[in-house]
N, C-alpha and C positions, 0 to 999 in steps of 0.2 A: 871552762867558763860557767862560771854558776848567772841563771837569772836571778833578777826577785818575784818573792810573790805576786801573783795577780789575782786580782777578786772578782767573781761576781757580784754584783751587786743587785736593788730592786729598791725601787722608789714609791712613796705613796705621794700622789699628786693631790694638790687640796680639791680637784675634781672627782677624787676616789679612785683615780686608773693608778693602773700600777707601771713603772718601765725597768726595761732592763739594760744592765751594762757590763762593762770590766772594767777596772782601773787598777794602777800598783799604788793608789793612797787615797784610799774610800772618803777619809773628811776634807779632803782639799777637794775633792771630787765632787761632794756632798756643798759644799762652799759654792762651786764654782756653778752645778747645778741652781742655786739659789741666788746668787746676786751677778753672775759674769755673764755679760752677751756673747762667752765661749760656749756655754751650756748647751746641753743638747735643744733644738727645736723644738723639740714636743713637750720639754717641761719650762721652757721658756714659759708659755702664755697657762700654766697649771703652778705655779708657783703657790707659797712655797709646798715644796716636797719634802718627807722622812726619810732617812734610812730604815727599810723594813724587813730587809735580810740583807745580809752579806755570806760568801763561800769563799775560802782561801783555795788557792789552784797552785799548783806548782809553778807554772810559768804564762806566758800571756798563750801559747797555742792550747793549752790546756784550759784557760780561762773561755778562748773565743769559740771552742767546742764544748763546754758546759755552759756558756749564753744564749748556743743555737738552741740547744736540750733545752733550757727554762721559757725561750722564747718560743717552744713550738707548744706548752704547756695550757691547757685551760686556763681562764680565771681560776678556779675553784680549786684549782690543781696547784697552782702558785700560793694562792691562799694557804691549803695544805702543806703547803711545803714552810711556808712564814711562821706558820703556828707550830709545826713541831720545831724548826728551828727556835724559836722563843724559851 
């Protein structure tokens, strides 16, 4: 049984913070964060948000241990990471 991708992903909130996640379809994702009261909490009231990186993972356990890595990350270090991915 094959999964599908899953992504990390990283938001820029029109507040300037950044957040992180995983999803298996970054712009439906990116959508839902923006106009759906599904959207996560925290970008709820920071609306709208960009996509500012994305990382392709083999499967979602693979994705939810490269979120925790991004999510233990400095600002600056996230930062760094946005810009060479660019």
């Amino acid at each position: 049984m094959h999964e599908d991708p899953y992504y990390v992903y990283m938001l820029k909130c029109a507040d300037g913070t950044l957040y992180t996640g995983i999803t298996n379809d970054v712009e439906k994702r990116l959508e839902t964060h923006n106009t759906s009261k599904q959207g996560a909490r925290y970008t709820k009231s920071r609306r709208p948000v960009a996509l500012c990186y994305e990382e392709k993972c083999l499967d979602k356990s693979a994705a939810l241990k490269r979120e925790y890595e991004v999510r233990q990350l400095t600002r600056v270090q996230k930062l760094e990471l946005i810009a060479v991915a660019s």
